[in-house]
C-alpha positions in Angstrom: 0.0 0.0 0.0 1.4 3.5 -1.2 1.6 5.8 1.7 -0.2 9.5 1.3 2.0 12.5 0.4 3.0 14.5 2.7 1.6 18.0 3.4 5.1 19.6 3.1 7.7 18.7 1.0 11.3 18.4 3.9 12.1 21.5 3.1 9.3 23.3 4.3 8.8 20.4 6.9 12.6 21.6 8.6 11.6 25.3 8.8 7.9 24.1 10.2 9.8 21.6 12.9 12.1 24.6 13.6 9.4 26.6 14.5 7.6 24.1 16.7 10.6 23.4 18.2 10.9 26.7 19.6 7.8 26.7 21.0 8.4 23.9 22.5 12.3 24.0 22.9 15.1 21.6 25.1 16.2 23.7 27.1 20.0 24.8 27.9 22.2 23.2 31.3 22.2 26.7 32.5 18.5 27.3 31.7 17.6 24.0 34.1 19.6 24.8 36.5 18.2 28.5 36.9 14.6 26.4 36.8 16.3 24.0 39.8 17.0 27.2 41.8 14.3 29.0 41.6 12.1 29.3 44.9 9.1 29.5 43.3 9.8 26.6 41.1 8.8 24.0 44.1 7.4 21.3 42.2 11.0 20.2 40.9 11.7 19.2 44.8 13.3 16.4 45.7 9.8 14.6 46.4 9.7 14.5 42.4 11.8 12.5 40.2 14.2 14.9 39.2 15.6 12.9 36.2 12.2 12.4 34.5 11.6 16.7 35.2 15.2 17.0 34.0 14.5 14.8 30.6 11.0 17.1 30.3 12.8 19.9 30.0 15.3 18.8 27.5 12.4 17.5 25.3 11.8 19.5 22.0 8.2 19.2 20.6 9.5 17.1 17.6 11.3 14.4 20.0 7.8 13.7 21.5 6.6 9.9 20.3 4.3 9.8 17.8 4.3 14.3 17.2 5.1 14.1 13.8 2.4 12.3 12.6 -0.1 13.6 14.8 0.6 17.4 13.4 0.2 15.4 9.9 -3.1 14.1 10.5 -4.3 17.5 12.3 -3.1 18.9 8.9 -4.7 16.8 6.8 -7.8 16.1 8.4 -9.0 19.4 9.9 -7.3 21.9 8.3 -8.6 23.2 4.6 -6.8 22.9 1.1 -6.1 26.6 1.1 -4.7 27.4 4.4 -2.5 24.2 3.6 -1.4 25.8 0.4 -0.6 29.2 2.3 0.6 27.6 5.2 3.3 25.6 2.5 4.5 28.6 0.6 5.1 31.1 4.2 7.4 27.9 4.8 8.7 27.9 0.9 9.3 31.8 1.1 11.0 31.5 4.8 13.9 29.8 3.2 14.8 32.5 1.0 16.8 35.7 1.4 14.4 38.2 0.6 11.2 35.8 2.4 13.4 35.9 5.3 14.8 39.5 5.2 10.8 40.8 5.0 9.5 38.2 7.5 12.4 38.4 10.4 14.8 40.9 9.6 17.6 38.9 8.7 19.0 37.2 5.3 19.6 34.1 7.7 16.7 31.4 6.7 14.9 31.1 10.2 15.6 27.4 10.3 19.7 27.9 10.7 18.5 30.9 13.3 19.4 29.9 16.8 16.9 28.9 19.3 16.9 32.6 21.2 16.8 34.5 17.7 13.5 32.6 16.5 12.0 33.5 20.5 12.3 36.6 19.3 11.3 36.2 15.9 8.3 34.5 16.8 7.6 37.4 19.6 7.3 40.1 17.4 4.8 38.2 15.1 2.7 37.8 17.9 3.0 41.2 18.1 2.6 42.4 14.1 0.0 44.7 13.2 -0.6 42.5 10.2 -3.2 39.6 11.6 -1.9 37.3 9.2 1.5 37.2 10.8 -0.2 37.5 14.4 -2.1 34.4 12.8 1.2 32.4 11.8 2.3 32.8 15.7 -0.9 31.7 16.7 -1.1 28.8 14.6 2.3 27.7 15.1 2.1 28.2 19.4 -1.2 26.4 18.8 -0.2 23.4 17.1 3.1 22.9 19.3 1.7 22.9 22.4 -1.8 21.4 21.8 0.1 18.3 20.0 3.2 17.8 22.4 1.2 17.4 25.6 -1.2 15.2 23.6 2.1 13.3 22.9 4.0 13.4 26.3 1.7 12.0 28.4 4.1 9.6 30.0 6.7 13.1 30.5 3.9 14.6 32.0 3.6 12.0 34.9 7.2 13.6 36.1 5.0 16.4 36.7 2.2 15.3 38.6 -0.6 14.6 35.9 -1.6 10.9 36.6 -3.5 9.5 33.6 -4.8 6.4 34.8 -7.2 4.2 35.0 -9.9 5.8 37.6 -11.7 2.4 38.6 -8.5 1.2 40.4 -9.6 3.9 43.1 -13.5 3.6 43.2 -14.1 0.2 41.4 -18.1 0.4 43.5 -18.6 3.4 41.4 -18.4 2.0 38.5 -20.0 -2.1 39.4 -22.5 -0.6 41.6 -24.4 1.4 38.1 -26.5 -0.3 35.7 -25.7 1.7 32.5 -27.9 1.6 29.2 -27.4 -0.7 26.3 -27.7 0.1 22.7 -28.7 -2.2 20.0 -27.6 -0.1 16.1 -29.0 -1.0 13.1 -26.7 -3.3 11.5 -26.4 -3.0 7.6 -23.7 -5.7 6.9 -24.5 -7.8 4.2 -27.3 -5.1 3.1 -25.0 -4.3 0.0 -24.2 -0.6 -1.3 -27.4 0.9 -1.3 -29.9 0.9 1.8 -33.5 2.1 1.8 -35.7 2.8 5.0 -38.6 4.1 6.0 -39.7 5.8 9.4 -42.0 8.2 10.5 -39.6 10.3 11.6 -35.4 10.9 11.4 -33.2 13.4 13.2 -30.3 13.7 12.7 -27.5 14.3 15.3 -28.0 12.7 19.1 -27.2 15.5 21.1 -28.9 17.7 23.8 -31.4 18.3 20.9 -31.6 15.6 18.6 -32.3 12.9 22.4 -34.4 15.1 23.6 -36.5 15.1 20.3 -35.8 11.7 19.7 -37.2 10.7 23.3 -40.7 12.5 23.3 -41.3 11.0 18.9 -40.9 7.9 20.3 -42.7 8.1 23.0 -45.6 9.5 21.6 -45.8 5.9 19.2 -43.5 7.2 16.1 -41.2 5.5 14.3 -37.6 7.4 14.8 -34.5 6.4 13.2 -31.4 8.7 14.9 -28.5 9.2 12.7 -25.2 10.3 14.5 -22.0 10.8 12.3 -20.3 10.3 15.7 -19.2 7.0 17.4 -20.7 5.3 20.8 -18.4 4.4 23.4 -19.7 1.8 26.3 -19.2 3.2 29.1 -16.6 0.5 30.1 -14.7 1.2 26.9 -14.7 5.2 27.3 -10.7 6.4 27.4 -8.7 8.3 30.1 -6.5 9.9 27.4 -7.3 13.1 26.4 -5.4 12.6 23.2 -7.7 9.5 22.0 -10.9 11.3 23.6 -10.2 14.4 21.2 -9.5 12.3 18.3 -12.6 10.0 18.4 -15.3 12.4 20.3 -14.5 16.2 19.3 -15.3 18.0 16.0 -11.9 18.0 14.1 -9.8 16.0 16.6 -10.2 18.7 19.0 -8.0 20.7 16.9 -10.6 23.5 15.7 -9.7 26.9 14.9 -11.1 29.9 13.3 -9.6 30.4 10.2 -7.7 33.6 11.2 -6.6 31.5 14.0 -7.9 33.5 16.7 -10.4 31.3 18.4 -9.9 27.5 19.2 -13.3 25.7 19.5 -14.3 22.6 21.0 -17.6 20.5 20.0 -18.4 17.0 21.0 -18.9 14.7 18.3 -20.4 11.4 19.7 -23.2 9.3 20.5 -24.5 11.9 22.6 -22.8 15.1 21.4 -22.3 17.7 24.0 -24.0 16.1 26.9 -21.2 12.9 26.8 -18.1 15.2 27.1 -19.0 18.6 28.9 -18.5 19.3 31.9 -21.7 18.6 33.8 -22.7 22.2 34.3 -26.8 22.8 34.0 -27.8 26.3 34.3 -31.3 27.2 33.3 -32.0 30.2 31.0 -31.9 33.7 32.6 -34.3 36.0 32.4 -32.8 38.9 30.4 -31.9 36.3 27.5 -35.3 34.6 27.6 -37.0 38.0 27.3 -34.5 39.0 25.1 -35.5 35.9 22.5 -38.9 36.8 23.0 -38.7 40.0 21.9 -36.9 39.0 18.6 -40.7 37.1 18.5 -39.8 33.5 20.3 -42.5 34.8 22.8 -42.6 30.9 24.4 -39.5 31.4 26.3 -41.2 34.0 28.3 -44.4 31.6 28.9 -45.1 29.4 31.5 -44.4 26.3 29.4 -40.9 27.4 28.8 -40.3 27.0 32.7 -42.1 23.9 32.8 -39.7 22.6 29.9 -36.9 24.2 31.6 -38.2 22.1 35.3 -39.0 19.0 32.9 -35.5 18.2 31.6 -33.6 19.0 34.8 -35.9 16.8 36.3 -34.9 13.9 34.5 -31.3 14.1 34.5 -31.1 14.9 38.4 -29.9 18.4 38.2 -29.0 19.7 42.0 -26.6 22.1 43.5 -27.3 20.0 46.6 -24.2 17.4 46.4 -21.3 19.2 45.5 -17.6 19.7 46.6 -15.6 22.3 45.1 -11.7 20.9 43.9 -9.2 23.4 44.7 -9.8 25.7 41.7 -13.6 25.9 42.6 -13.5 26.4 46.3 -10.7 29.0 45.6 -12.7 31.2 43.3 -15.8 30.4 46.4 -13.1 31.6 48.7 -11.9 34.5 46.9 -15.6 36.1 45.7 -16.6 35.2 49.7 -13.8 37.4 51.2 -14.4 40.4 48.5 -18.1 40.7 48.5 -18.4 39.1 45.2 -21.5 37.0 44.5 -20.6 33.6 44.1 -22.9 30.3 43.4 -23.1 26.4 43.2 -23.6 25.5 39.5 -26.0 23.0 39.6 -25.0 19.4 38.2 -26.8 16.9 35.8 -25.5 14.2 38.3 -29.0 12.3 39.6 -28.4 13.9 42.8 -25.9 12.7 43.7 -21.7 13.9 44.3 -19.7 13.5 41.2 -15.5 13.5 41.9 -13.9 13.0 38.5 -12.8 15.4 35.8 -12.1 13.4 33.4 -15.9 14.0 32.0 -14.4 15.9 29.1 -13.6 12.2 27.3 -16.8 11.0 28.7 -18.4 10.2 32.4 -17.1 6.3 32.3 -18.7 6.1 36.0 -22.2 6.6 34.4 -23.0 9.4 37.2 -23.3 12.1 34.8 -26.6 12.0 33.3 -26.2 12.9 29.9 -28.2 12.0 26.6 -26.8 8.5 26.9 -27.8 7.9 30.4 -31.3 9.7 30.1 -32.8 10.9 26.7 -31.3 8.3 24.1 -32.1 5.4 26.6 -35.8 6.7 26.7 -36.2 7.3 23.2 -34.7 3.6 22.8 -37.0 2.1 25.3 -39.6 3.4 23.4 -39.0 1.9 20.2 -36.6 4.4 18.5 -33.2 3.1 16.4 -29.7 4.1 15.9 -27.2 4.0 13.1 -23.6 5.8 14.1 -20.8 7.1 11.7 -23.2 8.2 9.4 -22.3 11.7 7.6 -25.9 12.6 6.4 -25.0 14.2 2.6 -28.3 16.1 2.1 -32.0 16.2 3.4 -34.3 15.5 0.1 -36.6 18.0 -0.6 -39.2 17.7 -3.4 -41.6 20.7 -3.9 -41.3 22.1 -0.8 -41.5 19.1 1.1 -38.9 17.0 3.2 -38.7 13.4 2.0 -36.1 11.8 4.2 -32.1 11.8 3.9 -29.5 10.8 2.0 -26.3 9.2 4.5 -22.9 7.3 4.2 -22.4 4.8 6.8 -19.8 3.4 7.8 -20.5 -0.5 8.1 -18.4 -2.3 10.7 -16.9 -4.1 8.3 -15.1 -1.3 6.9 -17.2 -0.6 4.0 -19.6 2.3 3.6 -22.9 2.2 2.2 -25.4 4.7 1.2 -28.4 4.9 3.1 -31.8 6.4 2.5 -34.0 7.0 5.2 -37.4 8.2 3.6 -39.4 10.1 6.5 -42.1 12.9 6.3 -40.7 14.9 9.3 -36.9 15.6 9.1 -35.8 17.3 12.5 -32.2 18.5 11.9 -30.2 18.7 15.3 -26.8 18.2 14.6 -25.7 21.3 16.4 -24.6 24.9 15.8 -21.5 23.8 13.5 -23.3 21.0 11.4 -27.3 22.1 11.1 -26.6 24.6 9.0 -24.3 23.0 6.5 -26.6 19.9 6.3 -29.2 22.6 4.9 -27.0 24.5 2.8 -26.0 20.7 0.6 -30.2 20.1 0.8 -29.9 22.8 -1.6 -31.4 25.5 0.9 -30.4 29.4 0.2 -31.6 31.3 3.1 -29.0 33.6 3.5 -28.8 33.3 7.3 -28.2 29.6 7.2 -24.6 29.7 9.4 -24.3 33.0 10.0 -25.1 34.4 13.6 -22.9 32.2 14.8 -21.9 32.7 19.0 -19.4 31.1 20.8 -19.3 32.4 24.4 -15.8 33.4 23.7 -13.3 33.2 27.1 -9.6 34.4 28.2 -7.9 31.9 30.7 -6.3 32.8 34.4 -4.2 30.7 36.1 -3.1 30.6 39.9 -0.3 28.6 41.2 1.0 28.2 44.5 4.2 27.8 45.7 3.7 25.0 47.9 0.5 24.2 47.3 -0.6 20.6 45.5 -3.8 20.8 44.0 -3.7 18.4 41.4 -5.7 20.2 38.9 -6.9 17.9 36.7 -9.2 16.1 39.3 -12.5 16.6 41.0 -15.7 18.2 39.7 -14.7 20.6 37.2 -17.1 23.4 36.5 -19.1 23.9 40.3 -18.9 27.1 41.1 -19.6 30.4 39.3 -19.8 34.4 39.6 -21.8 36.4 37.6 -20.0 39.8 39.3 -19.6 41.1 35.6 -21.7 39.1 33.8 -24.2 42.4 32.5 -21.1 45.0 31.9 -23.4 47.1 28.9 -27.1 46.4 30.8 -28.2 45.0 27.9 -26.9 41.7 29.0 -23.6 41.3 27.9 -20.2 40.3 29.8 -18.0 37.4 31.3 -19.2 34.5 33.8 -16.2 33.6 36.0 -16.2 29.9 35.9 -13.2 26.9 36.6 -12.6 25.1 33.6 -11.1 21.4 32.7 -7.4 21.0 33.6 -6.5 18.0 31.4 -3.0 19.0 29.9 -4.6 20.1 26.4 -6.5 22.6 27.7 -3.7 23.5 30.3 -1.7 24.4 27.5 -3.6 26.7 26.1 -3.9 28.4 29.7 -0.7 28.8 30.3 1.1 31.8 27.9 4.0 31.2 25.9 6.6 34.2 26.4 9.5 32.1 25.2 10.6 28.4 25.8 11.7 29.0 29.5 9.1 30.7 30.8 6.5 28.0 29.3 8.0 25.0 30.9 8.6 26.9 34.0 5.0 26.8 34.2 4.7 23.6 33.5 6.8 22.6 36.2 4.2 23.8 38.3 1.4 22.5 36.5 0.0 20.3 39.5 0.0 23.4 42.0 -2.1 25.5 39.6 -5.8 26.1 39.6 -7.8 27.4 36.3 -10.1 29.8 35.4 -12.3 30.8 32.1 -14.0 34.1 31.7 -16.5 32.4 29.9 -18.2 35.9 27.8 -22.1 36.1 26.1 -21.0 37.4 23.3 -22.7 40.2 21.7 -21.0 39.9 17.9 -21.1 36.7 16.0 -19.3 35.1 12.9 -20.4 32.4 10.5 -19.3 28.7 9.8 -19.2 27.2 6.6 -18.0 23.9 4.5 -15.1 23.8 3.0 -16.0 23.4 -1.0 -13.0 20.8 -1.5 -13.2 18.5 1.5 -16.4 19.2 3.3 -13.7 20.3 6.7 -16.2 22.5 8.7 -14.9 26.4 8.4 -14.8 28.8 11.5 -15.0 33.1 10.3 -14.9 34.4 13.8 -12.6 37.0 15.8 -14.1 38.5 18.7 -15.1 41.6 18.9 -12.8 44.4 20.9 -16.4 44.9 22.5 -16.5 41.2 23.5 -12.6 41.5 23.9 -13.2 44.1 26.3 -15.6 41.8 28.5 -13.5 39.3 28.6 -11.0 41.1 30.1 -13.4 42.3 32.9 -13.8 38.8 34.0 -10.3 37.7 33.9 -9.1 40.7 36.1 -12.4 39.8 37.8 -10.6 36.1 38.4 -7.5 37.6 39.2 -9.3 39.3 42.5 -10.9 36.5 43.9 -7.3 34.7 43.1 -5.2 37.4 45.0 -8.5 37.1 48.3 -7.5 33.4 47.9 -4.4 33.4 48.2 -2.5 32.1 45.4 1.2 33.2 45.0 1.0 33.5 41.3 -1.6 34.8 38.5 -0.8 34.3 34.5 -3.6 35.1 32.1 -3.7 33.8 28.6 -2.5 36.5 27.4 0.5 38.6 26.5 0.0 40.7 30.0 3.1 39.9 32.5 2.6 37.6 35.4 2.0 38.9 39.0 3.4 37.6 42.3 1.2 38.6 45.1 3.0 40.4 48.1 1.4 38.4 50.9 3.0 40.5 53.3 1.1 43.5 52.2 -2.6 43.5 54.1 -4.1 45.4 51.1 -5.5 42.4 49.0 -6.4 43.9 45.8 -6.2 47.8 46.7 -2.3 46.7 46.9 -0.4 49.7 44.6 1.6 46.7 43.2 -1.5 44.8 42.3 -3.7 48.4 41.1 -0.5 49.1 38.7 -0.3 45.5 36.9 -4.0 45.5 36.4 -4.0 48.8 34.8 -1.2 47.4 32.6 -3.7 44.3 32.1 -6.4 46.7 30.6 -3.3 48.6 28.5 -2.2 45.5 27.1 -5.7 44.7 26.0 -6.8 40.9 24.5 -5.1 41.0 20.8 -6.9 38.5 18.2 -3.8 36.1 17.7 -1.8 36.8 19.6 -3.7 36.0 23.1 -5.6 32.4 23.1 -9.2 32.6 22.8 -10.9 29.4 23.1 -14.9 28.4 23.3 -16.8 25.5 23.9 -20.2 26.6 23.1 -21.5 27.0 19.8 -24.9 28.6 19.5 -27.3 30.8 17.2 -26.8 29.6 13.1 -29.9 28.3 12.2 -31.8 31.0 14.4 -35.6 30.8 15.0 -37.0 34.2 13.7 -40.4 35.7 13.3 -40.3 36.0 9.6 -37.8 34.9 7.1 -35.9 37.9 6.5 -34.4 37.8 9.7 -34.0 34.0 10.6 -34.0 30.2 9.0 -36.9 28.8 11.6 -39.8 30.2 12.3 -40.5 30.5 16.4 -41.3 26.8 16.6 -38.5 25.4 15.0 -40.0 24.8 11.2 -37.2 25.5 8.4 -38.5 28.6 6.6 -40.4 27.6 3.2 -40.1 23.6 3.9 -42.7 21.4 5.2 -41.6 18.7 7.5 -38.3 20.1 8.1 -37.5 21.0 11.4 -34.0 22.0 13.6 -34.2 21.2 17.5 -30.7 22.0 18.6 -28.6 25.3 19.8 -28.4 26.7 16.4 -32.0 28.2 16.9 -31.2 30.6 19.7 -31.6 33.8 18.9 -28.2 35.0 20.5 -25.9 33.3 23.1 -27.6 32.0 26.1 -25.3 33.2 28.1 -25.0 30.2 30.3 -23.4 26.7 29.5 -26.1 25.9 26.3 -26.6 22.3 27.7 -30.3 22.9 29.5 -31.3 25.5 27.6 -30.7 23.2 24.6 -32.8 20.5 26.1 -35.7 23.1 27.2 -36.3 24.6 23.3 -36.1 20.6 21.7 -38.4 19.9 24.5 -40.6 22.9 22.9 -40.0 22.2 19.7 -40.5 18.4 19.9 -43.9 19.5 21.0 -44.8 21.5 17.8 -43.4 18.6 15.8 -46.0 16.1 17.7 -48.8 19.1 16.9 -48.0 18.4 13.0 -47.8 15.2 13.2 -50.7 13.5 14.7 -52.8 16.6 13.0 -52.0 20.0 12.6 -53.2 21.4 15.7 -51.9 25.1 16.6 -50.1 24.3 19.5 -53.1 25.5 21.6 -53.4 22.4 24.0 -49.7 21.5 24.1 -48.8 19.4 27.2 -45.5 18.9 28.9 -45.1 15.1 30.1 -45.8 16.0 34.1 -43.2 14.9 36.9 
């Protein structure tokens, strides 16, 4: 068998690995032992194993097993023909004199630069006016340090991450729960073409599409659920962040705008969202819900909506009533306590119950997290409904104005993929905010909203570390605590939640800043004395996505706003206060602004001079697009319900604009960003819009004696 071309020819592959190996550099005798003697340095004591901290900090980013080919495959499967193509001649052109001379200063090709020179190099595109260049630093920062850590897991052990098997701790936790089972439509041996027929299909098993599938089914419909996901027994779900962003995250967890301002993470799996976030279940405020309804979704200021709201958390347990904070969240609890901040429990989808883990990112294994799998999906299967995964729906069919069914490739377990047709007179489309809309758009729909209004609750990262403190970061519950201190900066709604966020090293990396080789492992060496922090931002400004024409790769246009920059300052400088009252030794943000050490022999707290200065020189600084990291893990708003067609793709109960029997029950119908963690406000609208589907269906009624299933 031939093996595929590479992406770069060597050339352009040795000034690429010369750049990532900055990044990511070995660093110098003298630069280790400066590491060794630093006081605040304390997690390379002698409790650690100084040789396997010693061989982490010689390790390049290239010398990491298995890096090469992982950067490959992000290459080739997630990034688009054209940013390959520009991303191969900026190499090409860096090898020459007068590429080099324009783009560093110097005749010298950057790859035959020393390590210190390309530092610098590298510093001052992160600093270009030009966002292209800012976007050639962020790209190559980006792909370094998400990649190595997914590749050093074993070095990382020298520094106090522990990827292991959980069960060897709490083996009751995970004997003692009965989880579901799912039987999928098998069709082996059904040769290349497959024809069905169901009352219903949806497509995508997420917050929306289990929800939706759950009251179809149980209302006596045949419902067929397509996910282009797979589904992981709960037995068989992975501790390794790497394998849980290749096999359950939109583009192997390696998504990025395509200015390379904003990293994105979606869950792509039997399931979607609710198998790998975070557990978080806020309900809809009330300044969004009256918000919607004034853009003419009037429900989600009705009595129903509440109910809806009441219904869902019902069924997956949702409490505040069984939580204990990790060191990051009872920090933050600590902090807002001591400053007069408010500060809050975020309630948990956990059945009630306490849920220690954080490794729910790749997947609640324990089965005490109850998403889709553990609620929605098992009741729409116990009512009948049927599964196919790994099937990448091509196009709903639409003849006069009418959906027909849908057009998939599935991927058979043999290997072999087969084309499926599922013929169906109600179509509900909930494949979330980055897939709905480009399912429409190759059904040959032209509504010129479809993916645009697209929201990402946009976030800047803070870090505390202490100097003697172990907190182990990447355990506990993850996301239990909140402060909404700034969260309605303009009064019209908009600003930052401050929230604790997933420690696993990927996302670690992107929270720490890199401000030269030295610096970044420095804080690595710290990394399991650290606590994390998102400023988690409704944004007010939006952006599109899109399908690649060439591949099909889904397409990010988004840089936020310097009004939504500006927010998400607020919160982080926000975080830094309750970090100083809880008293960390050490703040970094993710951004270019310098590190603080807090004076603990000062009794000032935040009105410290020391402390008013550096967070002035935080707001001088700014957030710059590309250079600082901006991530999300929300996306919301590009198939938006609207109360004609001019301004929307649904109308206010979910029906696709000018199609009959074509429906979208997912986040992509809000209005704007929700403002909280999407995951029950999700639920709630399906819920709603399930309902309108069942009006049509069994008869056309107006929705005038609509009835929630009661508790």
């Amino acid at each position: 068998m031939t093996a595929a071309k590479s992406v770069f020819t060597p050339a352009q592959w040795e000034v690429l690995d010369a750049l990532l190996d900055t990044i990511i550099a070995p660093l110098t005798d003298e630069e280790i032992n400066s590491l060794k003697s630093d006081t605040t340095a304390r997690s390379i004591a002698s409790e650690r194993d100084t040789e396997a901290v010693t061989a982490f900090l010689r390790q390049s980013a290239t010398s990491a097993p298995g890096f090469r080919q992982r950067i490959e495959g992000v290459f080739r499967d997630c990034i688009a023909p054209d940013a390959i193509a520009e991303a191969a001649r900026t190499f090409s052109i860096l090898r020459t004199i007068p590429g080099s001379l324009i783009l560093t200063g110097s005749t010298t090709p950057i790859h035959l630069r020393t390590r210190h020179e390309r530092e610098k190099i590298l510093l001052q595109w992160s600093n270009s006016r030009f966002a292209k260049i800012r976007g050639l630093y962020a790209t190559v920062k980006g792909l370094a340090t998400n990649t190595f850590v997914k590749s050093a897991n074993e070095t990382l052990k020298a520094l106090g991450y522990e990827a292991r098997d959980a069960d060897a701790d709490h083996p009751e936790r995970y004997t003692a729960k009965t989880f579901p089972t799912y039987k999928f439509l098998s069709l082996d041996g059904d040769g290349d073409d497959v024809e069905l027929t169901y009352d219903a299909v949806i497509i995508g098993s997420g917050s929306g599409g289990g929800v939706t599938a759950a009251r179809l089914a149980q209302s006596g419909h045949r419902v067929l659920v397509l996910e282009k996901g797979q589904f992981f027994p709960y037995d068989k779900l992975t501790l390794s962040e790497a394998e849980a962003h290749d096999k359950m995250y939109q583009s192997r967890g390696t998504l990025f705008s395509d200015d390379a301002s904003t990293f994105t993470l979606a869950g792509s799996t039997f399931g979607g969202g609710s198998t790998v976030n975070w557990s978080g279940s806020l309900q809809t405020q009330a300044y969004v819900r009256e918000e919607w309804a004034r853009e003419g979704c009037t429900f989600y200021r009705e009595p129903l909506y509440q109910e809806a709201l009441d219904h869902v958390c019902h069924r997956m347990g949702v409490s505040d009533k069984h939580i204990r904070h990790n060191p990051a969240n009872q920090t933050l609890v600590e902090g807002a306590r001591r400053l007069g901040y408010p500060v809050a429990n975020i309630p948990q989808n956990t059945m009630g119950t306490e849920h220690w883990c954080g490794y729910c990112g790749h997947g609640c294994r324990f089965g005490e997290k109850a998403g889709g799998v553990m609620t929605w999906l098992k009741d729409a299967a116990d009512a009948g409904a049927e599964f196919v995964c790994e099937a990448e729906v091509e196009k709903v069919v639409i003849e006069k104005g009418r959906a027909k069914g849908v057009v998939c490739r599935v991927k058979r377990e043999d290997g072999k993929e087969v084309v499926l047709k599922v013929n169906a007179k109600t179509v509900v489309v909930a494949g979330g905010s980055l897939n709905s809309p480009l399912i429409l758009r190759r059904s040959g729909l032209r509504n010129l909203h479809i993916g645009r209004n697209l929201h990402l609750h946009p976030v800047i990262c803070v870090a505390g570390f202490w100097d003697s403190k172990r907190t182990e970061p990447y355990k506990g519950g993850i996301m239990t605590a909140v402060s909404p201190i700034v969260e309605n900066l303009d009064h019209q709604g908009h600003g930052p939640k401050l929230e604790c966020l997933s420690m696993q090293p990927a996302l670690a990396a992107a929270v720490f800043p890199w401000k030269g080789a030295k610096e970044y492992k420095r804080l690595w060496t710290r990394y399991d004395q650290c606590v994390g922090y998102i400023s988690l931002t409704r944004d007010r400004d939006s952006g599109r996505v899109f399908e690649d024409e060439k591949t099909g790769i889904v397409r990010l246009e988004y840089t936020p706003s310097a009004f939504d920059r500006g927010n998400m300052l607020e919160g982080a400088i926000k975080i830094a206060d309750c970090l100083v009252a809880g008293g960390v030794d050490e703040i970094v943000l993710s951004t270019a602004a310098p590190t603080f050490r807090v004076d603990h022999a000062s009794a000032l707290g935040i009105a410290d001079p020391n402390y008013v200065k550096w967070v002035e020189e935080v707001r001088r600084m700014g957030v710059v697009p590309q250079r600082d990291g901006v991530g999300s893990a929300h996306q919301m708003g590009t198939c938006r319900m609207s109360r004609d067609p001019s301004k929307g793709v649904c109308d206010t109960k979910g029906k696709v604009w000018g199609v009959e029997g074509l429906w979208v029950s997912d986040a992509s119908v809000f209005s704007s960003a929700s403002g909280v963690n999407p995951m029950v406000t999700t639920m709630a609208t399906a819920y709603y819009i399930a309902g309108k589907v069942l009006e049509e269906m069994e008869g056309g009624r107006d929705g005038k004696g609509l009835q929630l299933a009661r508790l």
